[in-house]
C-alpha positions as CSV (number, residue, x, y, z in Angstrom):
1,X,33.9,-52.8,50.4
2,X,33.1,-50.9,53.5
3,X,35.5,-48.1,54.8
4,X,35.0,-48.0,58.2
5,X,35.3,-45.0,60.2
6,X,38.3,-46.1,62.1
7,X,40.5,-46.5,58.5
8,X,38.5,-42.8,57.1
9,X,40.1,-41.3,60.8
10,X,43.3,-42.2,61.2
11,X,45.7,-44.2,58.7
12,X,47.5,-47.6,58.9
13,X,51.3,-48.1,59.6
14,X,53.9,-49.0,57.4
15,X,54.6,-45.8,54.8
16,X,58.3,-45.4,56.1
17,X,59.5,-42.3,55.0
18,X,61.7,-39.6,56.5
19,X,59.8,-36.6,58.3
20,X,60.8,-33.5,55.8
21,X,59.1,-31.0,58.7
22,X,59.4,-30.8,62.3
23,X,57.0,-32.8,64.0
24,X,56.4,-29.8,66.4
25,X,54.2,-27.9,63.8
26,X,51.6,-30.5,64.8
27,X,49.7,-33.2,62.3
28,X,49.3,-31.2,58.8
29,X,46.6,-33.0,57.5
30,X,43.6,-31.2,59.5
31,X,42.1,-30.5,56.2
32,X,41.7,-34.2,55.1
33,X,41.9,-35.8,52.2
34,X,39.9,-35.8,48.7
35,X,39.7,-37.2,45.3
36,X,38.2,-36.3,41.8
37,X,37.5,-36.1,38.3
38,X,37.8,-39.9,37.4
39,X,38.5,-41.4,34.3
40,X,39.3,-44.9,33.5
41,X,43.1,-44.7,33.7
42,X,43.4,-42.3,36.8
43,X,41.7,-39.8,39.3
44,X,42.7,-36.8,41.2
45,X,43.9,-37.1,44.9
46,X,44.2,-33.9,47.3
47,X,45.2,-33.1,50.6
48,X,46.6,-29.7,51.6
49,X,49.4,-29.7,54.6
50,X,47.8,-27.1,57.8
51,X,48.6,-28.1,61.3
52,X,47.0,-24.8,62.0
53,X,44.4,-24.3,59.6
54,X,43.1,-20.7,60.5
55,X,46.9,-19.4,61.0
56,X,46.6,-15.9,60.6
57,X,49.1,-15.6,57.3
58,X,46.8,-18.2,55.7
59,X,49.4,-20.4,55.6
60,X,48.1,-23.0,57.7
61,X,50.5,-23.0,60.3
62,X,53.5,-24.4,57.7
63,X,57.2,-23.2,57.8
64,X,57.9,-20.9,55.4
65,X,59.2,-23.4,52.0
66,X,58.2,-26.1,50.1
67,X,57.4,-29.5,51.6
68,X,58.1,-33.0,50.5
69,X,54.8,-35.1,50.7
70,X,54.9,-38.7,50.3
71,X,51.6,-40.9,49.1
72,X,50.7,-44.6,47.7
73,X,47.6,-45.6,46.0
74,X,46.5,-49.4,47.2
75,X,44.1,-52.1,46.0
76,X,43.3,-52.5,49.4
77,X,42.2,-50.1,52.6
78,X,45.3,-51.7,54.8
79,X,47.9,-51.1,51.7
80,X,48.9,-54.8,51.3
81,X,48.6,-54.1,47.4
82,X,50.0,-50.8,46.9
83,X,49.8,-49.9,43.2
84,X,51.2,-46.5,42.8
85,X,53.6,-44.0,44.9
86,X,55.5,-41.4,45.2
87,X,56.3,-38.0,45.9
88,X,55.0,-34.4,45.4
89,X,56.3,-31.1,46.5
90,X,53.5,-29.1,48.9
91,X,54.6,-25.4,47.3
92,X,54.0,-22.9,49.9
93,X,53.2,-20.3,46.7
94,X,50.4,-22.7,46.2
95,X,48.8,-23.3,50.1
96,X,50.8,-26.0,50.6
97,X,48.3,-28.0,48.5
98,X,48.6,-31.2,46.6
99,X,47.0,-32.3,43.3
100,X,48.5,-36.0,42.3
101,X,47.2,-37.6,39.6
102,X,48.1,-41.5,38.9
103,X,47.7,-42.4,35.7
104,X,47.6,-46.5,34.5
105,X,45.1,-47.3,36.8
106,X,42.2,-50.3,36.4
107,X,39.0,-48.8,34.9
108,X,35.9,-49.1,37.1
109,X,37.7,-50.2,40.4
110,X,37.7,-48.7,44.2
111,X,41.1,-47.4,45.2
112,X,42.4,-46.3,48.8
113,X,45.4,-43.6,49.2
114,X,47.1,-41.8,51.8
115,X,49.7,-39.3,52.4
116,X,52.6,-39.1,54.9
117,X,55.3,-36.5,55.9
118,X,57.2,-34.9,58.9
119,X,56.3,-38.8,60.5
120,X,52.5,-38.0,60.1
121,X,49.9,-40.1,58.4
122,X,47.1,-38.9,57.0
123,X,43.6,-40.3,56.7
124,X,43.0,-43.0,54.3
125,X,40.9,-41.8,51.5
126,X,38.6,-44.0,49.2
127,X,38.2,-43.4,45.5
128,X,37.2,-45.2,42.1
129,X,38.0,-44.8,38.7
130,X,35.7,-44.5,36.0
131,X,34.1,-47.3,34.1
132,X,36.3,-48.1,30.7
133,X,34.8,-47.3,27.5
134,X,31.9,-49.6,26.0
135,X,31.1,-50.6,29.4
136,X,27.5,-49.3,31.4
137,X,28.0,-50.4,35.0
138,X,25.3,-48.6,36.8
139,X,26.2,-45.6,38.8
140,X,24.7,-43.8,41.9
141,X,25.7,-40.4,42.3
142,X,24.3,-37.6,44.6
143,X,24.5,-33.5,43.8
144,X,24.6,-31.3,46.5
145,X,25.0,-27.4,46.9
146,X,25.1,-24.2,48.6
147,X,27.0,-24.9,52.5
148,X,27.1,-21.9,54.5
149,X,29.2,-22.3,57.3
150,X,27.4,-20.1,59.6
151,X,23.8,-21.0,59.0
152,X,24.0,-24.6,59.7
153,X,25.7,-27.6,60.6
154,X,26.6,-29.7,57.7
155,X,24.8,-32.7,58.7
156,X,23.7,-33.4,54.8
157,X,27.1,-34.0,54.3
158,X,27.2,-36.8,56.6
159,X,23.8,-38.6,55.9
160,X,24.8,-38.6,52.2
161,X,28.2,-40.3,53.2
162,X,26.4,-43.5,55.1
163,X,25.0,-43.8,51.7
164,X,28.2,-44.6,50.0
165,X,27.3,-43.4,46.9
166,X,30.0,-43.8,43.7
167,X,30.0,-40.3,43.2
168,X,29.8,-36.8,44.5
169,X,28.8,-33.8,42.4
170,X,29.1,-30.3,44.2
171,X,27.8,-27.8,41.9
172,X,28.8,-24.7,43.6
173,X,28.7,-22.3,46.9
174,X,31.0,-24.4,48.5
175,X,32.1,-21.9,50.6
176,X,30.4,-18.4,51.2
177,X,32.5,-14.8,51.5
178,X,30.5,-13.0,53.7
179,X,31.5,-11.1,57.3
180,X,30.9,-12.5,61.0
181,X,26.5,-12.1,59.9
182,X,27.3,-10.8,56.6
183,X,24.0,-12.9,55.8
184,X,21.6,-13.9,57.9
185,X,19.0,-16.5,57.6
186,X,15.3,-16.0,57.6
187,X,15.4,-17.2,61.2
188,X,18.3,-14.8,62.0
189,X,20.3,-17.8,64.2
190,X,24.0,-17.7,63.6
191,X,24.9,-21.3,64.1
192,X,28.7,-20.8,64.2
193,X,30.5,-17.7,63.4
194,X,33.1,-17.2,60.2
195,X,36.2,-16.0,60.5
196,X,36.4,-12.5,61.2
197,X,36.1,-10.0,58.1
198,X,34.7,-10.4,54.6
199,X,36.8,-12.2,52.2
200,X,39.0,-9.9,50.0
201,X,42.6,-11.5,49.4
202,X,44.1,-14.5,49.0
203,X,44.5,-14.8,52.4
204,X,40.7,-14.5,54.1
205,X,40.0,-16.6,51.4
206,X,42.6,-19.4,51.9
207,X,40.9,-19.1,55.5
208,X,37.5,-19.3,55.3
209,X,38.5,-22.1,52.8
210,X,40.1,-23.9,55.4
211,X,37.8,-23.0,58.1
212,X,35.0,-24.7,56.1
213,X,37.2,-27.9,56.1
214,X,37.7,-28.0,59.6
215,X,33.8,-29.7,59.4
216,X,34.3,-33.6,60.2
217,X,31.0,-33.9,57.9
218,X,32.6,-32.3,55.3
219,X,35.6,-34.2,55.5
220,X,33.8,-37.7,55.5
221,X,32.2,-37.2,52.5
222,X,35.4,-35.8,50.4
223,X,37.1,-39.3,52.2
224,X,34.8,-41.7,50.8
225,X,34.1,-40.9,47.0
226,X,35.4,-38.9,43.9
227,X,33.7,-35.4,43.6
228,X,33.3,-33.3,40.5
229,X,33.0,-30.0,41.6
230,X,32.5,-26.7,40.1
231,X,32.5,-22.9,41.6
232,X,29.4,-20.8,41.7
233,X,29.6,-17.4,42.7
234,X,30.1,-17.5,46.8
235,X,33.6,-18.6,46.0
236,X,34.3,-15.2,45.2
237,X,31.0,-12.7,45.4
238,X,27.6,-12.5,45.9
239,X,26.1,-12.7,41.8
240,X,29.0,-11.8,40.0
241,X,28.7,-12.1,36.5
242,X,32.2,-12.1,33.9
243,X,33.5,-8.7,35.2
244,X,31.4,-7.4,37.1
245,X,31.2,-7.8,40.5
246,X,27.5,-8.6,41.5
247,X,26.2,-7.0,44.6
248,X,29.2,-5.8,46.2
249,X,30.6,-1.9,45.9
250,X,34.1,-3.1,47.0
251,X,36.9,-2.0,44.7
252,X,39.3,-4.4,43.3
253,X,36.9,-7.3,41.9
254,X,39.7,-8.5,39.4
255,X,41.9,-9.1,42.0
256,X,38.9,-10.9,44.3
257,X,38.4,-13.3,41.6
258,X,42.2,-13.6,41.3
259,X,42.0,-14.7,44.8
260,X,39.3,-16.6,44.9
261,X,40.0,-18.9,42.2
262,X,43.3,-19.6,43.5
263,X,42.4,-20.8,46.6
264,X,39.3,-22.7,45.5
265,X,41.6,-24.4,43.5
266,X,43.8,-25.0,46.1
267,X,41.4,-26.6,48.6
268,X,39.1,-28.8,45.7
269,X,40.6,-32.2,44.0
270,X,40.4,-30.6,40.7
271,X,43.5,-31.7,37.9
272,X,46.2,-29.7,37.3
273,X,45.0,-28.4,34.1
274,X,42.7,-26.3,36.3
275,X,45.2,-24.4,37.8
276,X,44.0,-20.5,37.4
277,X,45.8,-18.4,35.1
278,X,45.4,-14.9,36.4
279,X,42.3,-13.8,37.0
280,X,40.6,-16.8,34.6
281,X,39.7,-20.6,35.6
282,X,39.0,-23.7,33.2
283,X,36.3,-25.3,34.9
284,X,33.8,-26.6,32.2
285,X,35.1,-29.9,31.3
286,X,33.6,-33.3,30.3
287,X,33.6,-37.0,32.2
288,X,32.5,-39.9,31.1
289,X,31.1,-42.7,32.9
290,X,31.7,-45.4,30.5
291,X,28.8,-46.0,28.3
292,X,26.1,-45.3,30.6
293,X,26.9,-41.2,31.0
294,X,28.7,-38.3,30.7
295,X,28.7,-35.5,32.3
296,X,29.4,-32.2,30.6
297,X,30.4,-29.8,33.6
298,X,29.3,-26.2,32.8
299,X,30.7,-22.7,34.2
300,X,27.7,-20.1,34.2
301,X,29.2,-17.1,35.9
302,X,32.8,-16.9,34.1
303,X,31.5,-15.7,30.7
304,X,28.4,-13.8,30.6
305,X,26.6,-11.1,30.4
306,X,26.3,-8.7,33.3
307,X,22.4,-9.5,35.3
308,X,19.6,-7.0,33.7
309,X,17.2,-4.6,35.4
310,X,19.9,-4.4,38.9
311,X,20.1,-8.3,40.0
312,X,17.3,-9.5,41.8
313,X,13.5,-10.7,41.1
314,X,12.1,-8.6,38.6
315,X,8.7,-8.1,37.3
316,X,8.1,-8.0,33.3
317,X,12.0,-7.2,32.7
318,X,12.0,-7.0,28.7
319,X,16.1,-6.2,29.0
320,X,16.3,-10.2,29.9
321,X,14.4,-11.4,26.5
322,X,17.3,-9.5,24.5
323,X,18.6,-11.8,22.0
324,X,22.3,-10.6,22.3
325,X,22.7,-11.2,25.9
326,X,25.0,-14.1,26.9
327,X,25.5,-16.5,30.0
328,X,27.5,-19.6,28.7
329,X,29.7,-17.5,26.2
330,X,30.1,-18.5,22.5
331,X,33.0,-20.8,23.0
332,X,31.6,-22.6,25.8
333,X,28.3,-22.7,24.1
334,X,30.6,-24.4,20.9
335,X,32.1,-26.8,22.9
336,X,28.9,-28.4,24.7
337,X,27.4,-28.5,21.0
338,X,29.8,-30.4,20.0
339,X,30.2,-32.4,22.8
340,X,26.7,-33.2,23.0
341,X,26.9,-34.2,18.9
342,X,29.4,-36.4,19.1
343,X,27.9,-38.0,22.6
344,X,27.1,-41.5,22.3
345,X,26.3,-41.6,26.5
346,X,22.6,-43.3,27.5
347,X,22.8,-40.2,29.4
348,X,24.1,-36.3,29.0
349,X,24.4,-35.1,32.6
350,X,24.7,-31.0,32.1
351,X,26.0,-30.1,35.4
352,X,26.1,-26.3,36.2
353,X,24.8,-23.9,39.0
354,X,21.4,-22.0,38.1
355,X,18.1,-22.8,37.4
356,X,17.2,-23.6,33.9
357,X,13.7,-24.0,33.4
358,X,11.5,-21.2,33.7
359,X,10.3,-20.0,36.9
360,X,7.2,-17.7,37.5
361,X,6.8,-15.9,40.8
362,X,3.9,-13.8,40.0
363,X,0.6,-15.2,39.7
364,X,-1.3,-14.0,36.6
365,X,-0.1,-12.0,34.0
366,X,3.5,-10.9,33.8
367,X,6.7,-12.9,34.3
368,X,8.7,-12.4,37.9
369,X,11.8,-14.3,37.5
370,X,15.3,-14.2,39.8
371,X,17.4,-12.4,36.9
372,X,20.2,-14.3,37.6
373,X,19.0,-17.5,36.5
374,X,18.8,-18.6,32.9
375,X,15.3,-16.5,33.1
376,X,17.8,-13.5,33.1
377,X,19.1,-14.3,30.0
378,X,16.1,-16.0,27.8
379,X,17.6,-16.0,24.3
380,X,20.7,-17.8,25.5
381,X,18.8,-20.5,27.1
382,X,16.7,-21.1,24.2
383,X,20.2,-21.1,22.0
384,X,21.1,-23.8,24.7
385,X,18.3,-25.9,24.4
386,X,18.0,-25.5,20.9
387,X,21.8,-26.8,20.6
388,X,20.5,-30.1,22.7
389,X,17.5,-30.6,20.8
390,X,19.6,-30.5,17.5
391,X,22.5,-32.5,18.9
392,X,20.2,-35.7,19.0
393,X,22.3,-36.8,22.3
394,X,20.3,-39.0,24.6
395,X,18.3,-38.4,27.5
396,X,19.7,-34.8,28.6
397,X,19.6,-34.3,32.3
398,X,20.1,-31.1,33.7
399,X,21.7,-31.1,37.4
400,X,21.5,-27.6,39.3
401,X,21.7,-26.0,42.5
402,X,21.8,-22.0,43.7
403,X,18.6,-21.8,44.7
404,X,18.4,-23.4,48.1
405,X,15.1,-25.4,47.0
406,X,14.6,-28.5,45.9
407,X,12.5,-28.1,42.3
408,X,12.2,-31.5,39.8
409,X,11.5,-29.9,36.5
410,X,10.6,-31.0,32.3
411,X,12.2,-28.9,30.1
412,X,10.4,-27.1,27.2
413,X,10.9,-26.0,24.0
414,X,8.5,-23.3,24.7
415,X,8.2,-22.6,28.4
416,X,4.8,-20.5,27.7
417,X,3.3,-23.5,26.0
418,X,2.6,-26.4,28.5
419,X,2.1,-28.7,25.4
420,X,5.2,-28.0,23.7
421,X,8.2,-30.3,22.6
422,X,10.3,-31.7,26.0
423,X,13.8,-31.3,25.6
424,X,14.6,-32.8,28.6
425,X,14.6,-32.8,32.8
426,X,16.7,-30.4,35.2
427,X,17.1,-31.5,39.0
428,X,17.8,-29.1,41.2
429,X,19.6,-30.0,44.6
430,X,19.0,-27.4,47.5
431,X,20.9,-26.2,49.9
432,X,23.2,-28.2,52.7
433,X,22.4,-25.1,55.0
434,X,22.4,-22.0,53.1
435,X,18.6,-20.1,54.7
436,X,19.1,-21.8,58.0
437,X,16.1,-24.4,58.6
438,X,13.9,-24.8,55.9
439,X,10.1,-25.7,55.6
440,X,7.5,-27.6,53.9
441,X,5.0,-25.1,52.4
442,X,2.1,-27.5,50.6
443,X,-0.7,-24.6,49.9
444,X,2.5,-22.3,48.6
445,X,4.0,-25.0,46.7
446,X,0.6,-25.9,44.8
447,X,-0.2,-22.4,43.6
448,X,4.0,-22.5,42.6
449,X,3.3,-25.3,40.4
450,X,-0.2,-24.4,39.2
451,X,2.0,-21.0,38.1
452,X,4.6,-22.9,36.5
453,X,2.9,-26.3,35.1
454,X,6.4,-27.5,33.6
455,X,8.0,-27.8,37.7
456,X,6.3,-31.1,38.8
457,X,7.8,-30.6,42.8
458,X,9.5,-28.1,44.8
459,X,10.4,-27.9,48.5
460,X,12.3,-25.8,50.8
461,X,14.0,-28.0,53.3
462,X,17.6,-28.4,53.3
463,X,19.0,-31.4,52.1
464,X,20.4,-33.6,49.1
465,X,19.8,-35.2,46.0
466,X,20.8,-38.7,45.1
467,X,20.5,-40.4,41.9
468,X,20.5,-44.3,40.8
469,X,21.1,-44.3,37.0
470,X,20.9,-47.5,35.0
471,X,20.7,-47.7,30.7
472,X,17.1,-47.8,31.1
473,X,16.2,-45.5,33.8
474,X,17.3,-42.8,36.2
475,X,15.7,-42.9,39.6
476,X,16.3,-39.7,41.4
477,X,15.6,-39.3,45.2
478,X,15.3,-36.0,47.0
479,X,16.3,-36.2,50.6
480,X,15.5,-33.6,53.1
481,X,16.2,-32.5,56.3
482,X,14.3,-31.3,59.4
483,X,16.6,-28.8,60.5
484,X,20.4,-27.9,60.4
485,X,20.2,-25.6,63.2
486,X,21.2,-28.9,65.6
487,X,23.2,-31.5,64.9
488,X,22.5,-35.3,63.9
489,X,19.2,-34.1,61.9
490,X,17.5,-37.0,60.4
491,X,17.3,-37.7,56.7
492,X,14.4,-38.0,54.7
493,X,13.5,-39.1,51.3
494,X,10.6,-36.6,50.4
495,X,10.1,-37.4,46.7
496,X,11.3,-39.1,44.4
497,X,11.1,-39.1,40.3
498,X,12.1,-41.5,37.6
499,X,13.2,-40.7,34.2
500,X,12.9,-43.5,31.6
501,X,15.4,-44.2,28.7
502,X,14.4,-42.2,25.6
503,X,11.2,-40.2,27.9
504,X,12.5,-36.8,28.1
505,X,10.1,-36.1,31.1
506,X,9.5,-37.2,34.8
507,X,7.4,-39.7,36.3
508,X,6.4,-39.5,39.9
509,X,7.8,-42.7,42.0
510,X,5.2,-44.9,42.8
511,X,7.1,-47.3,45.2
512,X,8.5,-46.1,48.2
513,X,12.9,-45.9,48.1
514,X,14.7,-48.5,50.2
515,X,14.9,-47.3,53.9
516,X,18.8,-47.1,55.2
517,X,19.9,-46.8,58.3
518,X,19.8,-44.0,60.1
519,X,17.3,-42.6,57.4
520,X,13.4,-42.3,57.0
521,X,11.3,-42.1,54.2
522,X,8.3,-39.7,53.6
């Protein structure tokens, strides 16, 4: 079914319930609405209550207690066949933010839902639940990453909702920290300022949370599918790393993180098994997708190791080979061993944040890697690898963003050794906007991939990645975009790969992907 624009923008009538605020603190659902984490029997639904979302106490503009939110779950986007309902307390210690989760529901099915209070309505959100068990319906899912408010307009966001896809997978950067030009693009254009100040407390970062979901873009896309979504590091620093705070010389990290992880659970559709605890986060989890997939959702900055020789891109860095250094941490590591073992998916999604595959910058002899990639920590990645190779589970797909580039990689046993054992593909989704405009480079990108034999495409154009996965093939498209630095940018499909059932490498499309409307194709 089609959710028009009209029904994602404003809700339908008939949710009678008694206002429980003032109707002169405005409409409270500027923020939107969301869903997420499906399974066969429920999903996730989100809003969070801010008539005035950049309020200055980061309280949205709320009176100062709890609010009683109402909300219903139909069958049908006019609520004729409402299924589920009920209602939750908005805490004010929490945002005002709400995390339902209806449970009994019909596997594989599209949902609609809605919240009301204080005689409001919100907007009508769409959702699905997962496929039930033994079943392989085929899915279409997109990743995306890395959406800096300032340095572009989040047009990506919008091109990927006309495509309706079943599911959205954000793997991290959904917001970034930084001061009014903290960080600059290449081009040095400032599209649209952040809010004043660089986040440090719970408060700037409730606000620059909120800020980022004042984008109608943004908000279109969390209307019309289910995300799975997981933090990088802009949610709270520039390449942290477990304790240590990454490029920043500002005191008080611990309680950054704190702060950070709060509200980034405050403003994401994540269950409310998520909910921080301190200073710590649960965020690597597992999903399936009936038979066909499953996706085992990683965390890569919470647990390791801190970046060797000073951050950065480093030449012939031998700290980075040493076998005790850790990224996923030994019980992380443990559980996606085992999950992977007991798998019996067509397909192991591994979503997480950084590159995975080896990447040379420096042509000839010596390695230059970005340290805080898997490069940085070598021995870990081949632990990793080694764990999926051993696990027998089925076509292993890594998904990735970070790097504000699209790359469509194989996998090696032996990244040294263009002839050795594939374990597997990685995907890696660039950037919504993070770098401003991007660029096609064809002389660079050849001597990139002479350098690095294993990387079969790489591009630096902002844009998206969308995925059309069956039992006997994935088909994954990487749209790009001209530019971010204006609005209603175009999209493009600039390559696109398949991945066949039991292959363990990628295969260059040979027919050209269905045109949509509104889009092009390279």
């Amino acid at each position: 079914m089609q959710l028009s624009r009209r029904n994602l923008l404003i809700g339908a009538a008939g949710m009678a319930v008694a206002p429980r605020i003032p109707r002169r603190h405005g409409d409270p659902f500027t923020l939107g609405v969301a869903s997420g984490d499906p399974v066969p029997d429920g999903v996730v639904l989100w809003t969070r209550l801010a008539p005035r979302p950049l309020a200055e106490d980061g309280h949205g503009g709320m009176p100062p207690r709890d609010t009683e939110v109402e909300w219903q779950l139909a069958e049908d986007e006019r609520f004729t066949r409402v299924v589920r309902s009920g209602t939750v307390t908005a805490r004010r210690s929490w945002a005002h933010s709400v995390h339902v989760e209806p449970a009994g529901l019909q596997p594989g099915r599209e949902y609609f839902y809605r919240f009301r209070t204080a005689g409001y309505l919100s907007p009508t959100g769409r959702t699905r639940t997962a496929p039930a068990p033994g079943t392989a319906p085929d899915l279409t899912f997109a990743t995306v990453s890395c959406s800096n408010y300032e340095q572009g307009y989040f047009t990506g966001y919008r091109r990927l909702a006309e495509q309706q896809p079943d599911l959205v997978v954000h793997l991290g950067d959904y917001i970034y920290e930084y001061a009014p030009g903290g960080y600059r693009a290449a081009s040095g254009k400032i599209v649209r300022s952040h809010t004043e100040g660089h986040c440090q407390t719970l408060t700037d970062y409730r606000r620059r949370h909120a800020q980022y979901k004042t984008d109608a873009d943004l908000r279109a896309l969390h209307a019309l599918a289910p995300w799975i979504a997981v933090n990088d590091d802009h949610e709270v620093e520039n390449n942290w790393a477990g304790s240590h705070p990454g490029t920043s010389d500002r005191p008080g990290f611990a309680e950054r993180r704190r702060a950070g992880y709060r509200a980034y659970y405050e403003h994401m559709p994540l269950r409310r098994a998520a909910m921080p605890r301190g200073s710590r986060i649960r965020l690597y989890r597992r999903l399936a997708w009936g038979s066909l997939a499953t996706f085992h959702v990683l965390d890569t900055r919470q647990y390791r190791d801190d970046q060797p020789c000073d951050d950065g891109i480093r030449l012939d860095c031998d700290e980075r080979l040493a076998t005790g250094r850790v990224l996923a941490g030994p019980d992380q590591r443990r559980w996606l061993a085992e999950g992977l073992r007991s798998s019996t998916a067509r397909w192991n999604l591994l979503a997480q944040q950084i590159f995975m595959a080896q990447h040379d910058y420096h042509l000839g002899p010596g390695k230059e890697v970005l340290v805080d990639t898997w490069d940085g920590y070598a021995a870990e990645r081949d632990r990793v690898l080694g764990d999926v190779v051993a696990s027998g589970a089925r076509n292993p797909v890594v998904l990735t963003g970070d790097i504000h580039a699209h790359y469509a990689s194989d996998l090696l046993a032996d990244f040294d050794d263009p002839d050795s054992r594939r374990v597997g593909v990685e995907l890696v989704t660039t950037s919504i906007t993070s770098d401003g405009d991007g660029y096609d480079d064809p002389a660079g990108r050849a001597v990139e991939l002479a350098e690095n034999p294993h990387i079969a495409y790489a591009d630096q154009r902002r844009g998206y990645v969308v995925c059309r996965l069956s039992a006997g093939r994935m088909q994954a498209d990487f749209h790009t975009l001209p530019y971010v630095s204006r609005r209603n940018a175009p999209s493009t499909v600039a390559a696109g790969f398949t991945v066949e059932d039991g292959a363990h490498r990628l295969t260059r499309s040979t027919t050209a992907p269905r045109r949509r409307p509104g889009h092009t194709t390279a």
